[in-house]
LOZANU-84407 format. One record per residue (C-alpha): x, y, z; residue number from 1; residue in three letters. Coordinates in Angstrom, 3 decimals, m for minus. Layout:
BEGIN
NODE        X        Y        Z resi resn
NODE        X        Y        Z  NUM  ALA
...
END
This chain:
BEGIN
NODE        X        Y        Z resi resn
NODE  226.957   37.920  130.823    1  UNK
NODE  223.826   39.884  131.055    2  UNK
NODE  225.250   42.692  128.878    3  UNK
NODE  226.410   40.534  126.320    4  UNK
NODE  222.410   39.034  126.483    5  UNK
NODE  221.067   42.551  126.660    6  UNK
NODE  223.468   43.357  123.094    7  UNK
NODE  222.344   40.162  121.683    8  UNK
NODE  218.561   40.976  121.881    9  UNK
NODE  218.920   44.776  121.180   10  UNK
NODE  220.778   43.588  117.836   11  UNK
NODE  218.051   40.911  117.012   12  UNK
NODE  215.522   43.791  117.615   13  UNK
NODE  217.190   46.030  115.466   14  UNK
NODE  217.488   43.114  112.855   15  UNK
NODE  213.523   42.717  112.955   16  UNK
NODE  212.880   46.273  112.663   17  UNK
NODE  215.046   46.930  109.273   18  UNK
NODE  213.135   43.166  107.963   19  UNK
NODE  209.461   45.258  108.553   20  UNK
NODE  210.775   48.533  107.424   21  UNK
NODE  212.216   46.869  103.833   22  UNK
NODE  208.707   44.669  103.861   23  UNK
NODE  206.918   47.901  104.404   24  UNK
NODE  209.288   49.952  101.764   25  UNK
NODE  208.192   46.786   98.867   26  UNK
NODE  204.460   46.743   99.647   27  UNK
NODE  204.121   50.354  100.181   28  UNK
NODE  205.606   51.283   96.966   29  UNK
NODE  204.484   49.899   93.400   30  UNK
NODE  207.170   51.164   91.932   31  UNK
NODE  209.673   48.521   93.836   32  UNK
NODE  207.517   46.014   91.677   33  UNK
NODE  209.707   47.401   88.577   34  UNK
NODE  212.473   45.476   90.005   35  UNK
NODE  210.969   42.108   89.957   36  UNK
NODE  212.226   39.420   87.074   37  UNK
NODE  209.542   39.898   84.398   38  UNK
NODE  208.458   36.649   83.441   39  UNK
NODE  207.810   35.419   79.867   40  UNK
NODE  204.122   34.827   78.280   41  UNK
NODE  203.694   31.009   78.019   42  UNK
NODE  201.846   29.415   74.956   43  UNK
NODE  200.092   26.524   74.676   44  UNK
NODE  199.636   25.903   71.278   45  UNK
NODE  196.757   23.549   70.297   46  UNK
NODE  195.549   22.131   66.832   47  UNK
NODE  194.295   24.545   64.248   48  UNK
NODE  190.758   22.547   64.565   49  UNK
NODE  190.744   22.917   68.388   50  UNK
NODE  191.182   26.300   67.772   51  UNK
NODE  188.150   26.686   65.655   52  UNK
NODE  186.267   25.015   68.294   53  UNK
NODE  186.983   27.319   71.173   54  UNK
NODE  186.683   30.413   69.544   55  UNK
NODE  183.847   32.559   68.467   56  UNK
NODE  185.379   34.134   66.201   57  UNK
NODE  187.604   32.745   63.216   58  UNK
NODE  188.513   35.096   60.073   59  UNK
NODE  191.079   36.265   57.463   60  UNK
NODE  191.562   39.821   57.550   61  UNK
NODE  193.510   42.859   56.990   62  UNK
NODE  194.383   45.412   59.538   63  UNK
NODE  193.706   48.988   58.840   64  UNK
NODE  194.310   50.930   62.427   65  UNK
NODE  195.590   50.148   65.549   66  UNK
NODE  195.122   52.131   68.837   67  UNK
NODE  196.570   51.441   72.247   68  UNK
NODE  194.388   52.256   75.362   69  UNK
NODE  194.477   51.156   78.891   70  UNK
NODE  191.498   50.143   81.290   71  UNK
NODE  191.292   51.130   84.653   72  UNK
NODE  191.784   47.588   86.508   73  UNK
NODE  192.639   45.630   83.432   74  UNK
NODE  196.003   45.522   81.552   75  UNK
NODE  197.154   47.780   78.921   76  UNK
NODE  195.085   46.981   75.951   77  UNK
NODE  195.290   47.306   71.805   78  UNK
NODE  192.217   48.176   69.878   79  UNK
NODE  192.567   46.376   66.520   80  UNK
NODE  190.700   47.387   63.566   81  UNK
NODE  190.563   44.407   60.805   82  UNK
NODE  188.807   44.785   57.190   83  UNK
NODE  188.035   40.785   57.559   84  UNK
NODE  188.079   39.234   53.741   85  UNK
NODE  186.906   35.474   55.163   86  UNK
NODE  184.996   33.916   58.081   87  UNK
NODE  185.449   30.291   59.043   88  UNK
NODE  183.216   31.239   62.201   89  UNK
NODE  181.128   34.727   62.623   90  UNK
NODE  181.185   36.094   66.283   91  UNK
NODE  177.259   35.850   67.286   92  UNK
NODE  177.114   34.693   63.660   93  UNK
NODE  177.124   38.227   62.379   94  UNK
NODE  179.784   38.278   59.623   95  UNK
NODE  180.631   41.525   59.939   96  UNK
NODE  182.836   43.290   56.226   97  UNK
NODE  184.438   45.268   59.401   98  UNK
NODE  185.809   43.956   63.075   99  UNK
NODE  187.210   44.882   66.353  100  UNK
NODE  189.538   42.910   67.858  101  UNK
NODE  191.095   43.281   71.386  102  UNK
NODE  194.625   41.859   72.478  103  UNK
NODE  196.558   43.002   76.001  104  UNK
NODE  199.978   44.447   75.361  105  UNK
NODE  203.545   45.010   77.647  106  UNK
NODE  205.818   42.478   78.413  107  UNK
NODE  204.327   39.255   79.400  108  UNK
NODE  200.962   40.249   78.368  109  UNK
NODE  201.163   37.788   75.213  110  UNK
NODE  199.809   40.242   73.296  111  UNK
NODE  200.154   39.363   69.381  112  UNK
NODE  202.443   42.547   67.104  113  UNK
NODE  199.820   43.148   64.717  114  UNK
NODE  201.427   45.589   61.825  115  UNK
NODE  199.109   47.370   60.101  116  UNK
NODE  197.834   46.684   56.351  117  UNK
NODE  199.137   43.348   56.768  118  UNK
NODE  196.796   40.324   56.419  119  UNK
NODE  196.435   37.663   59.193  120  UNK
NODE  194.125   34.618   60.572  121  UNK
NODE  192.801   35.457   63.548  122  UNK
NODE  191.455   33.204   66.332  123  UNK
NODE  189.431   35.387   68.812  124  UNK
NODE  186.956   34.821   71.883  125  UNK
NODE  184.272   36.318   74.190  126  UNK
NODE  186.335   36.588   77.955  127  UNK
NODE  184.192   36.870   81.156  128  UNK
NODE  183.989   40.477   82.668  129  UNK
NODE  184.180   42.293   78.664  130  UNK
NODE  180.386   42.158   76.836  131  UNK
NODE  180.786   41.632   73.554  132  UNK
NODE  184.170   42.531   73.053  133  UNK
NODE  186.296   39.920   71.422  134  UNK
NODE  189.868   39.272   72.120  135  UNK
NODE  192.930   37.424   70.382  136  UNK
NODE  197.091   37.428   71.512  137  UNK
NODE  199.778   34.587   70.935  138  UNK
NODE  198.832   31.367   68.929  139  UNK
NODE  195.705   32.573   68.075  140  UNK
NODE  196.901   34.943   65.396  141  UNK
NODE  199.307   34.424   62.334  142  UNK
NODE  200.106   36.504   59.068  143  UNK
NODE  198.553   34.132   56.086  144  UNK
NODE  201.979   33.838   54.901  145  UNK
NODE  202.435   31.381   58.369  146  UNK
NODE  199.186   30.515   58.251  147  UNK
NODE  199.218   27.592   55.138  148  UNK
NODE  198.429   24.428   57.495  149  UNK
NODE  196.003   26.110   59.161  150  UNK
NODE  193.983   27.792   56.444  151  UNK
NODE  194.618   23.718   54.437  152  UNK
NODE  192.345   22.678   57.581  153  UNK
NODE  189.793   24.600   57.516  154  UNK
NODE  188.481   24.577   54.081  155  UNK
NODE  187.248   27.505   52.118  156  UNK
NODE  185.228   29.276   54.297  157  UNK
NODE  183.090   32.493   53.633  158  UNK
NODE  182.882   36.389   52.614  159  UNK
NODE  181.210   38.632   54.682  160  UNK
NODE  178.182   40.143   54.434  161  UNK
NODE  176.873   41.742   56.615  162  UNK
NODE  177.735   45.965   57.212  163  UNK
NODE  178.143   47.342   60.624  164  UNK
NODE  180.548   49.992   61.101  165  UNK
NODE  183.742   49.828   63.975  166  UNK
NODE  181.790   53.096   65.799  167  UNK
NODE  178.552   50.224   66.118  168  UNK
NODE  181.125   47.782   67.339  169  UNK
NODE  182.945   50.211   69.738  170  UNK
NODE  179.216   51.748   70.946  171  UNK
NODE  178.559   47.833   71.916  172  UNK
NODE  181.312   47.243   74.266  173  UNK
NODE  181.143   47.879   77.687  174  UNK
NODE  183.550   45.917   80.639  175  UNK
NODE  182.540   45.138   83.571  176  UNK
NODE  185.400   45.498   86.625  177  UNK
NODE  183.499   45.329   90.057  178  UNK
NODE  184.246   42.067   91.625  179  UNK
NODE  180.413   42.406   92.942  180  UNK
NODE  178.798   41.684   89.399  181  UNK
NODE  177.829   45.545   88.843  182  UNK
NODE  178.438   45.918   84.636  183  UNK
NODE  180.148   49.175   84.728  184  UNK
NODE  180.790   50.806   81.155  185  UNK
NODE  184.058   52.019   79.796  186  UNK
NODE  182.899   55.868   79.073  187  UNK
NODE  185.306   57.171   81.096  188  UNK
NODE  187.862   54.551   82.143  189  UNK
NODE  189.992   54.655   78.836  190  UNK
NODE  193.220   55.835   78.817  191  UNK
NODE  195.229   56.713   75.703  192  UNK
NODE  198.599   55.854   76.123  193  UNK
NODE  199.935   54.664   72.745  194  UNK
NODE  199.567   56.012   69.136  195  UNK
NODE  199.798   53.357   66.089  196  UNK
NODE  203.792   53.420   66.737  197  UNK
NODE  204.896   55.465   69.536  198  UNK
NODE  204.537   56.680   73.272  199  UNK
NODE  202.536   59.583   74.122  200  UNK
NODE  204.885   62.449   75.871  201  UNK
NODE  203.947   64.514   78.470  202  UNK
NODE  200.620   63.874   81.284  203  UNK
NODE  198.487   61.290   79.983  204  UNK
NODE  194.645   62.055   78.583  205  UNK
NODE  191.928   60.305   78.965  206  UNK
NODE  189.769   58.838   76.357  207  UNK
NODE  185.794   57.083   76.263  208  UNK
NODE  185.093   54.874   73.691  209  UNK
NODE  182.421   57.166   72.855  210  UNK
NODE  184.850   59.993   72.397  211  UNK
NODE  186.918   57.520   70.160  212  UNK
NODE  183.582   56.935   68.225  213  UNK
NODE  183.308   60.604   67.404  214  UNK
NODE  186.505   61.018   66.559  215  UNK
NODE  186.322   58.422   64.154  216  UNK
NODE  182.511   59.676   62.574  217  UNK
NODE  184.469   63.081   62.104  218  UNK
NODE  187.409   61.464   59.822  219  UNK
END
């Protein structure tokens, strides 16, 4: 009787140790995270009048580049680079001919598939954390084609004016990622990981915003 006890317990101990080692194994190891169901982006979609109400940004516009990038702390993002051709409402009411647009991308991310040199309405906001970058994804952006009861709604609205070029833009966006309140700027946190259709090969390189500004003055 008290072998059988002993066996019992030196079984459930043996139980309990392979339960901490396979807890240990998952939170140890990110890439065990791979294996967990990906879930689907969820979108609310609201009025196209609501929409103009929360955002503070609301424009017609074609897009001429795309780059991908990723933010240490943040998700993968998409820089989007629109030639905007209407405003129904200016960010900071600066109705800029020229405007950068941020969206997260990867799977559940409900980042929007821009194309480039297609035309779209875009709905885009100010998020906490990001100074004065502006940011759009799923239901908030449409080619025009889609976009007839929407653009019905809201009337005629205007052409831009004012010139500021994307380096301005780009120079003007900093992110802040310390949970303390510290504003922390992205020279030096980018990562290039995507080109305007394809994965990078090979070790990653890293990429500022300012570097991406001086690549861009040098086109």
């Amino acid at each position: 009787m008290v072998q059988v006890q002993h066996r019992i317990a030196a079984e459930s101990t043996a139980a309990l140790v392979v339960l901490a080692l396979i807890i240990l194994a998952f939170t140890s190891f990110p890439s065990f995270a791979l294996l967990a169901p990906a879930y689907a982006c969820e979108v609310l979609y609201s009025p196209p009048l609501e929409r103009l109400e929360g955002a503070d940004a609301v424009f017609a516009g074609t897009v001429t580049e795309i780059q991908g990038f990723a933010i240490e702390g943040s998700p993968n993002q998409h820089i989007v680079f629109f030639k905007v051709n209407r405003y129904w409402k200016s960010p900071d009411g600066k109705d800029y001919e020229k405007l950068v647009v941020l969206q997260p991308i990867g799977e559940g991310s409900c980042g929007y598939a821009f194309e480039e040199n297609k035309r779209y309405l875009v709905y885009a906001s100010h998020r906490p954390l990001y100074d004065n970058a502006l940011f759009t994804g799923l239901g908030l952006a449409q080619t025009m084609e889609d976009a007839q009861e929407d653009l019905s709604l809201l009337g005629e609205g205007s052409v831009p004016t004012r010139q500021l070029s994307v380096e301005e833009q780009i120079d003007g966006i900093s992110f802040q990622l310390m949970p303390s309140g510290r504003t922390e700027d992205a020279i030096g946190r980018l990562l290039l990981i995507i080109g305007a259709g394809g994965a990078i090969a090979g070790a990653a390189a890293f990429f500022t915003l300012m570097k991406l500004r001086k690549e861009r003055t040098k086109e």
